[in-house]
C-alpha positions as CSV (number, residue, x, y, z in Angstrom):
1,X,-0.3,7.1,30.9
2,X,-1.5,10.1,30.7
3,X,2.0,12.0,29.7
4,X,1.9,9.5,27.0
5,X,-1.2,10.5,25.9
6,X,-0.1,14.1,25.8
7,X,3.0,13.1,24.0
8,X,0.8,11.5,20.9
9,X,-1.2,14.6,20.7
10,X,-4.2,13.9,22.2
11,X,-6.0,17.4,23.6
12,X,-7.1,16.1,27.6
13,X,-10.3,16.6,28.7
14,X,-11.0,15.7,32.6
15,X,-13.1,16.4,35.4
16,X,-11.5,18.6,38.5
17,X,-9.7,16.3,40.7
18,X,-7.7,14.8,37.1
19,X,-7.8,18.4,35.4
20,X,-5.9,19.3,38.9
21,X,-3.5,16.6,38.7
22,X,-2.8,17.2,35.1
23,X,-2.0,20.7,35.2
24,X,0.8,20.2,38.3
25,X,2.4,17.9,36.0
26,X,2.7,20.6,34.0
27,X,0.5,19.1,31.0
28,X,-2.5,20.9,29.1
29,X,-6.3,20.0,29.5
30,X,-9.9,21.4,29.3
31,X,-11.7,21.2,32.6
32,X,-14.9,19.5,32.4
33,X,-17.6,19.1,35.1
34,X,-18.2,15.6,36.2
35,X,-22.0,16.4,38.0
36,X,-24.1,16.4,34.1
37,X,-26.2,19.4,33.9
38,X,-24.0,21.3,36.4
39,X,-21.9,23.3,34.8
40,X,-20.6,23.6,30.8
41,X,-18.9,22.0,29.3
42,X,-20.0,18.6,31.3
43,X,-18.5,15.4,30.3
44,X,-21.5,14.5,28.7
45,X,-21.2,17.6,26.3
46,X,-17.8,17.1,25.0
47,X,-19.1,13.0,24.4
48,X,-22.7,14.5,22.8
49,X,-20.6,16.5,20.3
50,X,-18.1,14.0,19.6
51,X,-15.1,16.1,20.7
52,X,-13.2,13.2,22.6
53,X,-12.1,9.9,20.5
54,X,-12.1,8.3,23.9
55,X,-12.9,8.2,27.8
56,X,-11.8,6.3,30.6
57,X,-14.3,6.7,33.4
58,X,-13.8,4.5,36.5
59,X,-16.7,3.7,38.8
60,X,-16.9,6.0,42.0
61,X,-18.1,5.6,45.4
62,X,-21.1,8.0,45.9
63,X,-24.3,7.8,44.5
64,X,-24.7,10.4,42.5
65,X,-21.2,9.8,40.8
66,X,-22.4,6.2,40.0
67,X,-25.4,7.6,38.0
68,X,-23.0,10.2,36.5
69,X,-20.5,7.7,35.8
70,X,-23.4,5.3,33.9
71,X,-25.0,8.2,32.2
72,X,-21.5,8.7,30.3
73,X,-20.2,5.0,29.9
74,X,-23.9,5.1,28.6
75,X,-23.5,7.8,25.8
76,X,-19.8,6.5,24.9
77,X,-21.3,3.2,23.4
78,X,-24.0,4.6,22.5
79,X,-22.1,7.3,20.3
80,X,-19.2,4.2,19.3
81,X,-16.3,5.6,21.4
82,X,-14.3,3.5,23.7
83,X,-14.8,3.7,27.1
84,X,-12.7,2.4,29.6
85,X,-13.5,1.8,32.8
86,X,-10.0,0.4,34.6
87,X,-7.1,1.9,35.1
88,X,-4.7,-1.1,34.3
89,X,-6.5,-1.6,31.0
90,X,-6.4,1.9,30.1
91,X,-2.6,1.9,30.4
92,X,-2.2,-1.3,28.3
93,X,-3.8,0.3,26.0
94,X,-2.2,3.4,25.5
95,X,1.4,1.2,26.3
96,X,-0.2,-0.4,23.1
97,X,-1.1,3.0,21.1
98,X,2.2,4.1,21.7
99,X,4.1,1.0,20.3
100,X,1.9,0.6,17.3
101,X,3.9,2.7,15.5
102,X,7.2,1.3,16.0
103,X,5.5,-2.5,15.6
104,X,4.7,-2.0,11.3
105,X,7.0,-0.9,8.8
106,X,6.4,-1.2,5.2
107,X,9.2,-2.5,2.8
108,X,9.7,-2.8,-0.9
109,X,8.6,-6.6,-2.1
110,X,12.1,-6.8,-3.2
111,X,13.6,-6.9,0.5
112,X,10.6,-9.7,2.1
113,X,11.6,-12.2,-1.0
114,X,15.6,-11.3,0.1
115,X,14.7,-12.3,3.7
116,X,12.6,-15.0,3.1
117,X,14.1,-16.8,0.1
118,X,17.7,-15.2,-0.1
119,X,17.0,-13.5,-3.5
């Protein structure tokens, strides 16, 4: 999922445990804090001034984290960009982002009437 992402262009943003993954699989990204307030840029920031088109922020266990997490689900909808908050949804979708392109072609009218009608 996220190698596809990559692969369409998209500039990665994550927090340190993702950023961490990222880079070993050899892909770029900007590190971003996930503890708002702590450290800059914070994911809140890069949502604030509309840098990212898109998060996917799942739920986590601690307390703090849950607050975090709500506090940018919270300023995604707020600001109209998708968030995503499972993992299984967030690779339909970009499964889906990544066909979309291959799924529409436009044609001269000339060639629907020959398919349709035979003339």
């Amino acid at each position: 999922m996220i190698t596809a992402l990559a692969r369409m262009g998209y500039k990665l943003f994550a927090t340190e445990g993702t950023a961490a993954m990222i880079e070993r699989a050899g892909m770029p990204v900007q590190l971003t804090t996930k503890r708002i307030g702590r450290g800059s840029p914070d994911m809140l920031d890069v949502i604030l001034n509309g840098t990212v088109d898109g998060i996917i922020n799942t739920p986590g266990q601690a307390n703090k984290d849950i607050l975090d997490g709500l506090t940018i689900r919270r300023a995604a909808v707020e600001r109209g960009i998708p968030c995503i908050t499972s993992l299984d949804t967030a690779r339909t979708v970009v499964e889906a982002m990544e066909k979309a392109a291959a799924m529409y072609s436009v044609e001269p009218i000339q060639h629907y009437r020959q398919e349709t009608f035979g003339y």
